[in-house]
N, C-alpha and C positions, 0 to 999 in steps of 0.2 A: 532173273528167270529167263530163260534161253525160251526161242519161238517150239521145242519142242513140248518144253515142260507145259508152257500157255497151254500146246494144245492138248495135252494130256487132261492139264485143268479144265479147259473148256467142255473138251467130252465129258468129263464125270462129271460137268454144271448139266451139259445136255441129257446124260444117264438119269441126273436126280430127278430132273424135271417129267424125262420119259415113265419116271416112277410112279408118279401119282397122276399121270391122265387117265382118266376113263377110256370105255371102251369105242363110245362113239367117239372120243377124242381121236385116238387113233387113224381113223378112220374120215377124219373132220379134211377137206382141202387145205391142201397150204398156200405159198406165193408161187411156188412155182408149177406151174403149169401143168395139168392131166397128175398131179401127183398129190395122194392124199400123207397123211403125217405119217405113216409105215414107210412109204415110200420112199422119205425123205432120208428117213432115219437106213433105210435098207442104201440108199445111197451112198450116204456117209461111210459105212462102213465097206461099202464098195472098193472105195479108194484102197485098201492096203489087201494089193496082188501086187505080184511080180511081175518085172516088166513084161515077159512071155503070157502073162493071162491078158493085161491088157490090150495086149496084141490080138491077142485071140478073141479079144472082145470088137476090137476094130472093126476086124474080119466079118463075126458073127452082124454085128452095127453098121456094115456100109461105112464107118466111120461117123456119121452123124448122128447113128443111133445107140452111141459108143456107150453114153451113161446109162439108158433103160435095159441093154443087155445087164449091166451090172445089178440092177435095180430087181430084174427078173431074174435074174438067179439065185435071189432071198426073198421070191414072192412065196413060196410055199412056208416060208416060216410064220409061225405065230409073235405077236406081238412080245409075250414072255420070251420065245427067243429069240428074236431081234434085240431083246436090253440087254440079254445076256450075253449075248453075243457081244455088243458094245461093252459091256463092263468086262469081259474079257480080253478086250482089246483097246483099252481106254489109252495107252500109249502108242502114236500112229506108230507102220512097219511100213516096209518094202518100198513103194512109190511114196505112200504116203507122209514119209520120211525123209523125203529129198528138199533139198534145201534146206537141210536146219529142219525141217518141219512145221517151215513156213507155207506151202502146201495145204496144208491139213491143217492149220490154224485157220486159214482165211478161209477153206471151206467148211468147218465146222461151226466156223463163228456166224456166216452169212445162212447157213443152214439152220440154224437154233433159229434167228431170229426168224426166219421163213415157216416154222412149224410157231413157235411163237406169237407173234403178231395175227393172225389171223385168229387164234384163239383168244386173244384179249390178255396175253399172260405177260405182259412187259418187263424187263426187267433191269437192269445197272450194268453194262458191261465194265469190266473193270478196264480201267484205261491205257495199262501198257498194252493191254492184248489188243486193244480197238484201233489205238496207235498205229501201231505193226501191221495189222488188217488195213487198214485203211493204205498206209503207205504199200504194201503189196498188192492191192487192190489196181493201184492205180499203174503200178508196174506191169501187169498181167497181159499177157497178148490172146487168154482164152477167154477170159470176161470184156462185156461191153463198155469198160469204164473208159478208154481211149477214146470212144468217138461222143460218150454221153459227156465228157469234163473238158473235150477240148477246149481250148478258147476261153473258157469262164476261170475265174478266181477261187476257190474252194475254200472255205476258213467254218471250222468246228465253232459253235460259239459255248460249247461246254469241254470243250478239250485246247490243248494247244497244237492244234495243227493246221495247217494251210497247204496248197496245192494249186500252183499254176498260175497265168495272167489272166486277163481279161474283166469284164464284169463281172461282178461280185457273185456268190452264190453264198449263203451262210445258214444255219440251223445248227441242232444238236447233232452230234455225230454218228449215232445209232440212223438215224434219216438220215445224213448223209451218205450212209457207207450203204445201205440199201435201196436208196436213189441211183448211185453212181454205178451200183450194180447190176442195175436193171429192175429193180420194185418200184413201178407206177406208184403204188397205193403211201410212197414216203415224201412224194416229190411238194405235196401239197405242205409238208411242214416244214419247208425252207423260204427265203424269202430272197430279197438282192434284185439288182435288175438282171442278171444272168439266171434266175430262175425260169422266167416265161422260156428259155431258149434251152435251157436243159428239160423244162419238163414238154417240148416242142420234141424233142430227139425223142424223148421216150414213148411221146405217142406214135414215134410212125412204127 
C-alpha cells in the first residue's frame, strides 16, 4: 500500500470514528490549541486546495494564520456536513496529494489522534502507516519534531523503528509520534534518560 492509499485509509478510520461521536463530542477541545473536534476535522479537510487558494489563504493569514483561515472557511458548516464532506473526499487531491500523499497521511494520522485522545477513544494505529508518519514526521521542516528529537536517540518499543544519536528516548510509538510533534500530554509515557530533555523542549 502506497502513502496515498494509507491516507485514503486513514480518513475513512477518521470518517468512521467522526460517525458515532455525539454532539458534545464535536464540540469537546482537542490537542491542538483554541480548536475544538469540528475544527480539527474542518482542518483536515482544508488541506486539498490548489496551490492558488493556498495562496490566497497566506494572503488572507499573514501567513501565520494560514491554517485558521482554512479552518474558517468550513466554520459555517454543520457537523453532518463536515463528515460528508470528508467521506466525499476520503482520497487526498490537489496539495494534499503532493508527495505521494505523504502529506496528508502524516497530517491526518497526527489529527485523528489529536481529536482522539482527549476523548479517551485510543486506538491501534496500523503499523506501516505509523512507520511512514513517523519517518516523515521527522523529515518535516513545518512541524517541531527537528528541534524537539535533536540530539536524543528515538526507538519505538512496539514498532521497529528508531531515529537518531544521542540518549535514549523509547515508549510506544503512537506517544512517540505525538511527543515529537508537539503533544505535551504524550511525553509523560516515554521513558530513557533523553526524556527529561525532550519533555524540557516541549515545555518552553
Amino acid at each position: 500500500m502506497n502513502a496515498l492509499q494509507m491516507a485514503t485509509a486513514e480518513r475513512t478510520d477518521l470518517a468512521n470514528l467522526l460517525a458515532t461521536l455525539r454532539p458534545e463530542q464535536w464540540e469537546a477541545p482537542s490537542l491542538c490549541e483554541g480548536w475544538h473536534v469540528r475544527d480539527v476535522v474542518a482542518h483536515v479537510m482544508s488541506f486539498d486546495v490548489s496551490p492558488l487558494g493556498m495562496f490566497r489563504r497566506a494572503i488572507r493569514g499573514r501567513i501565520v494564520h494560514i491554517n485558521q483561515v482554512g479552518v474558517d472557511e468550513l466554520a459555517l458548516l454543520s457537523t453532518d456536513q463536515l463528515l460528508d464532506k470528508l467521506r466525499a473526499h476520503l482520497r487526498p487531491q490537489r496539495l494534499a496529494a503532493i508527495f505521494g500523499g505523504r502529506l496528508a497521511l502524516l497530517d491526518v494520522t497526527i489529527h485523528h489522534q489529536d481529536i482522539r485522545r482527549p476523548l479517551g477513544l485510543p486506538r491501534e494505529i496500523p503499523a506501516e502507516r505509523l512507520r511512514l508518519v513517523l519517518d516523515s514526521s521527522v523529515r518535516s521542516v513545518e512541524l517541531p519534531t527537528w528541534r524537539i528529537a535533536r540530539g536524543v536517540h528515538l526507538v519505538t518499543s512496539d514498532l521497529d523503528w528508531s531515529h537518531g544519536s544521542g540518549p535514549e528516548v523509547s515508549g510506544p510509538a503512537e506517544a512517540m509520534l505525538m511527543t515529537i510533534t508537539g503533544r505535551p500530554c504524550a511525553v509523560g509515557e516515554l521513558t530513557g534518560p533523553g526524556q527529561p530533555v525532550v519533555a524540557a523542549r516541549l515545555a518552553r
